[in-house]
N, CA, C and O atoms as a printed pandas DataFrame, in Angstrom:
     atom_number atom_name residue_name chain_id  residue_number  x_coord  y_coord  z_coord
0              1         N          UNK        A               1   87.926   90.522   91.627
1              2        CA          UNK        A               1   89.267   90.947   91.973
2              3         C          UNK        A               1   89.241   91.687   93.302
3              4         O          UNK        A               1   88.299   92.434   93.567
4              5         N          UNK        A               2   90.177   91.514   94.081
5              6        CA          UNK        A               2   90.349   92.370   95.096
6              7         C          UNK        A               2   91.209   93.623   94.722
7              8         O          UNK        A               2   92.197   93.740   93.997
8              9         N          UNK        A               3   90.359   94.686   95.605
9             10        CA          UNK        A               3   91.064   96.037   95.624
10            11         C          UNK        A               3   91.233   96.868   97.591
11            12         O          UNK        A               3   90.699   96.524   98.645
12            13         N          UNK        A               4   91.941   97.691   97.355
13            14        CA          UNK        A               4   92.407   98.512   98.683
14            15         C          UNK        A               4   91.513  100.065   98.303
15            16         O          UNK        A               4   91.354  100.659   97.236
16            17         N          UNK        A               5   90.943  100.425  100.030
17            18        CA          UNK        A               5   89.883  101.193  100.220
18            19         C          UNK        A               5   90.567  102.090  100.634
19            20         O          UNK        A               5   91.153  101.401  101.469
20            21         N          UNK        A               6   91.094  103.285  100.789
21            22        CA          UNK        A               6   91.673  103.797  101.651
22            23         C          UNK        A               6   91.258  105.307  101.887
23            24         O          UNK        A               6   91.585  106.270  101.193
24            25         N          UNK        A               7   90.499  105.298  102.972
25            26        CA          UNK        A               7   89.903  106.149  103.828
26            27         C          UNK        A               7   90.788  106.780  105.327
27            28         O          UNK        A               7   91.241  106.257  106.345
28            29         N          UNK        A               8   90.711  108.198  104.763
29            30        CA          UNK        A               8   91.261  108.836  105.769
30            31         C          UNK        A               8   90.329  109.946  106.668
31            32         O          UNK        A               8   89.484  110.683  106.161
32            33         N          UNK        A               9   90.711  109.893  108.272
33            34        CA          UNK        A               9   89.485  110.284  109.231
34            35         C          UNK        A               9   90.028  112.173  108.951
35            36         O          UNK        A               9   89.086  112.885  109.299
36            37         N          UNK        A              10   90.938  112.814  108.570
37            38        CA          UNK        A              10   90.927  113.612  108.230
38            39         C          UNK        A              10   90.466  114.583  106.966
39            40         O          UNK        A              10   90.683  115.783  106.798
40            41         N          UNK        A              11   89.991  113.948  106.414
41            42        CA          UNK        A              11   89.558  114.313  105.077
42            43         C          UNK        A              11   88.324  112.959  104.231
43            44         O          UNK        A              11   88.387  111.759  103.965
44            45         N          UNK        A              12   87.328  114.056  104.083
45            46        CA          UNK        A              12   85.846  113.338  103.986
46            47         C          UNK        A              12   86.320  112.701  102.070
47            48         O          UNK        A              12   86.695  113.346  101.091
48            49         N          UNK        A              13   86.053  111.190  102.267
49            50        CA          UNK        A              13   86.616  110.638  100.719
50            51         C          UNK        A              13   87.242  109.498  100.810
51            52         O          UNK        A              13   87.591  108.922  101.840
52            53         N          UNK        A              14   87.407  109.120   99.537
53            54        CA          UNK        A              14   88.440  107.995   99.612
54            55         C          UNK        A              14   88.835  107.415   98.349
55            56         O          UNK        A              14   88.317  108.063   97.440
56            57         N          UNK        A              15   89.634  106.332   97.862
57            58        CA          UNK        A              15   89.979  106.142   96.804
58            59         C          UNK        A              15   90.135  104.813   96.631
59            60         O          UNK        A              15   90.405  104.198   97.663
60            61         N          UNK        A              16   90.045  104.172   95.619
61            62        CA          UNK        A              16   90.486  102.540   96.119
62            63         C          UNK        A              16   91.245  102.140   94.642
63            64         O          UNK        A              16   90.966  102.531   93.509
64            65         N          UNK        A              17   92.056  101.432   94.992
65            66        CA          UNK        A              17   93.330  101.106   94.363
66            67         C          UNK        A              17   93.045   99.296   94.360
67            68         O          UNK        A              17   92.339   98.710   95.181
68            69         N          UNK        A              18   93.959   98.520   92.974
69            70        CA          UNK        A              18   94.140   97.287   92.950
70            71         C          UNK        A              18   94.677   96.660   93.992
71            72         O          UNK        A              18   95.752   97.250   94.102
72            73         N          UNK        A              19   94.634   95.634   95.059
73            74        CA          UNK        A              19   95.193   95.262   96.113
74            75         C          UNK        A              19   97.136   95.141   95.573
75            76         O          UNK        A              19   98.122   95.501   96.216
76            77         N          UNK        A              20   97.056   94.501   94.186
77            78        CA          UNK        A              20   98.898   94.850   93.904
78            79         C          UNK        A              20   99.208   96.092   94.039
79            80         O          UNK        A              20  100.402   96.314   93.842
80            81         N          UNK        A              21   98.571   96.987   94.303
81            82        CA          UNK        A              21   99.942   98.152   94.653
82            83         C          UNK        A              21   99.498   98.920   95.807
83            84         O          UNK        A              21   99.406  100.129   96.018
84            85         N          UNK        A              22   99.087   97.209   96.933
85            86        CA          UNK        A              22   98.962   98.694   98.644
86            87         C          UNK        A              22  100.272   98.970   98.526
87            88         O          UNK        A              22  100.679  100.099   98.799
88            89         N          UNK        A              23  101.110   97.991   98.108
89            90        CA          UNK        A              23  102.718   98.971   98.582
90            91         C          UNK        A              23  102.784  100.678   98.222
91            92         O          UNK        A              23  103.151  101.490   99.071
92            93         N          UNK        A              24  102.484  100.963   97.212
93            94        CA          UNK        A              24  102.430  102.243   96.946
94            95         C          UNK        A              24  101.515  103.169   97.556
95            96         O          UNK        A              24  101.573  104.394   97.658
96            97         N          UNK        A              25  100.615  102.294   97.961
97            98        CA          UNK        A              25   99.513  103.032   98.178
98            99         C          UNK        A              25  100.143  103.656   99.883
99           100         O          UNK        A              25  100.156  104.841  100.217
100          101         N          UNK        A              26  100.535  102.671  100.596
101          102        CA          UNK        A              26  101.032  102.544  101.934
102          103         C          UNK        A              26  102.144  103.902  101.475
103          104         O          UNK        A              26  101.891  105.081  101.724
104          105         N          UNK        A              27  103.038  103.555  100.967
105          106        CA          UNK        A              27  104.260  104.785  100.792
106          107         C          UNK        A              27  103.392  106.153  100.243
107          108         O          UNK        A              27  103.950  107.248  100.320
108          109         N          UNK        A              28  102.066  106.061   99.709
109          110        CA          UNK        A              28  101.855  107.123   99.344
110          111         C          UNK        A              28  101.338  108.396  100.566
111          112         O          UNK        A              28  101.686  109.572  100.680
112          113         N          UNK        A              29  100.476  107.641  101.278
113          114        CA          UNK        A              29  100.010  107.838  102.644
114          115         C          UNK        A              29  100.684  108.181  103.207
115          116         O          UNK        A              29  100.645  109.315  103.685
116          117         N          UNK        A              30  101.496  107.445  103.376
117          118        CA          UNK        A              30  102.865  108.232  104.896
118          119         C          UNK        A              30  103.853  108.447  104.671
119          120         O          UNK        A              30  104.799  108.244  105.433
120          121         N          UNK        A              31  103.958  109.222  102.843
121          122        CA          UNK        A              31  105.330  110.316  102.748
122          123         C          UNK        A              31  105.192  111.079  103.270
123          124         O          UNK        A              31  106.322  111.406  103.633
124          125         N          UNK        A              32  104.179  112.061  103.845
125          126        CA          UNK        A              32  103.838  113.487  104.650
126          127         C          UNK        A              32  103.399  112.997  105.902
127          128         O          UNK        A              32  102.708  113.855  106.452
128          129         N          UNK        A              33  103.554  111.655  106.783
129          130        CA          UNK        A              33  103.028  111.696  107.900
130          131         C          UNK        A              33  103.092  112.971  108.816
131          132         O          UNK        A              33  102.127  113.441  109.419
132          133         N          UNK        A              34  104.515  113.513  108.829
133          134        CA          UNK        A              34  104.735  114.295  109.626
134          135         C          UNK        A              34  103.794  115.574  109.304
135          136         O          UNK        A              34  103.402  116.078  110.357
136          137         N          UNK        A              35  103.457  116.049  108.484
137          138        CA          UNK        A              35  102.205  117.076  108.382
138          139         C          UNK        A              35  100.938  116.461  109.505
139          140         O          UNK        A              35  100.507  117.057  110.492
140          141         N          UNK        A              36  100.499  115.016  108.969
141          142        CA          UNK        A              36   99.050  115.019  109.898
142          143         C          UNK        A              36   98.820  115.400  111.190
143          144         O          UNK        A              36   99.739  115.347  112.007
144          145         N          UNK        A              37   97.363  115.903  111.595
145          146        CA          UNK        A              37   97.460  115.868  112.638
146          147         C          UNK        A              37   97.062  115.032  113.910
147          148         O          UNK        A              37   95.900  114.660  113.748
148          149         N          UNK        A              38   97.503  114.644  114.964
149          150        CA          UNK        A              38   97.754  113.971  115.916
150          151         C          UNK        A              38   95.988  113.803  116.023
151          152         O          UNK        A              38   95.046  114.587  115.914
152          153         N          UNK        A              39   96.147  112.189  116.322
153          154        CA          UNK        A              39   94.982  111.733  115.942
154          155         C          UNK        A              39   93.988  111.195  114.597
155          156         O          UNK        A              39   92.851  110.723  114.586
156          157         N          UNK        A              40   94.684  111.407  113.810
157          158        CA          UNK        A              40   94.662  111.107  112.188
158          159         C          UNK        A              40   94.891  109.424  111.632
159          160         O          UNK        A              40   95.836  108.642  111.530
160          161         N          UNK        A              41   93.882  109.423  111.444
161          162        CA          UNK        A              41   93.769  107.194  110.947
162          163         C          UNK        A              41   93.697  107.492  109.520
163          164         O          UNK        A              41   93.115  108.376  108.892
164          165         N          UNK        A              42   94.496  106.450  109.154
165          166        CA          UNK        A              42   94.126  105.711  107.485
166          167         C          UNK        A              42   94.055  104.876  107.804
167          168         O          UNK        A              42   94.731  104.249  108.619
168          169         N          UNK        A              43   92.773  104.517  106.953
169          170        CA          UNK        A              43   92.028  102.809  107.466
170          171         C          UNK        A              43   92.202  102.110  106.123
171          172         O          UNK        A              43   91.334  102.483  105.334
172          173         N          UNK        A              44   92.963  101.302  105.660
173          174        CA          UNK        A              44   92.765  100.427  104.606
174          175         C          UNK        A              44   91.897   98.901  104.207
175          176         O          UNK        A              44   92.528   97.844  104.191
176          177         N          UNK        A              45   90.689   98.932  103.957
177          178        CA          UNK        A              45   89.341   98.049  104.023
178          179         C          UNK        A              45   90.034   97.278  102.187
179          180         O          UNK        A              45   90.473   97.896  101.217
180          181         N          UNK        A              46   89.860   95.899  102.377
181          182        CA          UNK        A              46   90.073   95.105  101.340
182          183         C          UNK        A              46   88.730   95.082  100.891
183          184         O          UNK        A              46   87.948   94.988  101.837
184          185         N          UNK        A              47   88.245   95.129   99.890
185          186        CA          UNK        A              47   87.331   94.790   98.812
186          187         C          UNK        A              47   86.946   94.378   97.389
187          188         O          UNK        A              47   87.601   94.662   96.386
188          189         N          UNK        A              48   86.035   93.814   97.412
189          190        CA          UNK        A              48   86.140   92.981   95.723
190          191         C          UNK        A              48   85.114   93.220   95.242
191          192         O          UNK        A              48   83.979   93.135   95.711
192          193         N          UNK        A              49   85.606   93.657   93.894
193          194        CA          UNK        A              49   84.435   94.372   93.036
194          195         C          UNK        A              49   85.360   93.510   91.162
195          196         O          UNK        A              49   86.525   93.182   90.939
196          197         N          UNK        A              50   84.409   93.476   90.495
197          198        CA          UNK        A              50   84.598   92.959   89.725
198          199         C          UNK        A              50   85.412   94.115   88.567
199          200         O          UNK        A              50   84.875   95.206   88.755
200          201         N          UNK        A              51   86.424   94.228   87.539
201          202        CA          UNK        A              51   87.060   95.150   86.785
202          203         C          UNK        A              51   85.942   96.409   86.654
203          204         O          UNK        A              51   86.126   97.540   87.106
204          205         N          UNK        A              52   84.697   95.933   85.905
205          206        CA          UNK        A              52   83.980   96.903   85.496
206          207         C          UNK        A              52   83.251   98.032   86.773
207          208         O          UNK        A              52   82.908   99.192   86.549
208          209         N          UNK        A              53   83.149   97.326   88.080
209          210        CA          UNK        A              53   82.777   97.749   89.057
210          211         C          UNK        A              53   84.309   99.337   89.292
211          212         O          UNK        A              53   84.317  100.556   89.462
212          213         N          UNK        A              54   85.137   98.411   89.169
213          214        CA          UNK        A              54   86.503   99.730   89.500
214          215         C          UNK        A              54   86.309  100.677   88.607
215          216         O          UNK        A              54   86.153  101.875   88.839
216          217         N          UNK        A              55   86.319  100.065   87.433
217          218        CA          UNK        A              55   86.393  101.388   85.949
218          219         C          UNK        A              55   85.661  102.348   86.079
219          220         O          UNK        A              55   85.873  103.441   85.553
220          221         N          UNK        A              56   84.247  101.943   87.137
221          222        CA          UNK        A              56   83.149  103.034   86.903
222          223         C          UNK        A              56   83.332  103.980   88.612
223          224         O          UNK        A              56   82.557  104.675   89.267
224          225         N          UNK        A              57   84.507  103.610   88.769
225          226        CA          UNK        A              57   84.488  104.817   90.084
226          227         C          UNK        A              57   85.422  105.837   89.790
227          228         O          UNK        A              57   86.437  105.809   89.094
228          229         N          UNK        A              58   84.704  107.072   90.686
229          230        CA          UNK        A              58   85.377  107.900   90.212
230          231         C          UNK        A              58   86.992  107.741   90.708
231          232         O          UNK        A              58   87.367  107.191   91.743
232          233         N          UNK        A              59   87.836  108.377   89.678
233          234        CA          UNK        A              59   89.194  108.652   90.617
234          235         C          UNK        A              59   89.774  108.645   92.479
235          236         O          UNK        A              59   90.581  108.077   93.215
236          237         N          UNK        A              60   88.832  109.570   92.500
237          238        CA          UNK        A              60   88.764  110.146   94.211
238          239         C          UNK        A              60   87.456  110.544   94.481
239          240         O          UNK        A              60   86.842  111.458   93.931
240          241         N          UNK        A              61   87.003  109.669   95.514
241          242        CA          UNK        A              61   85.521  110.205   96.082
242          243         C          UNK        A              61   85.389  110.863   97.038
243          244         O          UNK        A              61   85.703  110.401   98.134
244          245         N          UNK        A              62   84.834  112.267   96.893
245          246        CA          UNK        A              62   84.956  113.268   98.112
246          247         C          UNK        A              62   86.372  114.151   97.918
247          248         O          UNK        A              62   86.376  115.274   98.424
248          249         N          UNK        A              63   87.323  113.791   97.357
249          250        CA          UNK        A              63   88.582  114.306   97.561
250          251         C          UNK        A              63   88.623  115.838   96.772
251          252         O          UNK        A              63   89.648  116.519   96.800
């Protein structure tokens, strides 16, 4: 299955989500754009890991 990576250069971590809901994932990211600061990337990396591969990550890595 494919999933969404989403790594931000402001904060050491990341989280990865089912590829069906970058939409949320996207709205989740840049409800507070206006807080970040200037110079601040979210990088969203597609990847495929099989169900059991997702189940065994943590929630939030680094976060």
């Amino acid at each position: 299955m494919k999933y969404v990576k989403v790594t931000r250069s402001d904060i050491s971590g990341s989280y990865t989500m089912p590829i069906k809901n970058i939409g949320c994932v996207v709205n989740a990211e840049f409800d507070n754009i206006e807080d970040y600061d200037n110079g601040t990337s979210v990088t969203l990396t597609i990847v495929e890991m099989t169900e059991e591969e997702y189940a065994a990550l943590n929630e939030f890595m680094g976060w």
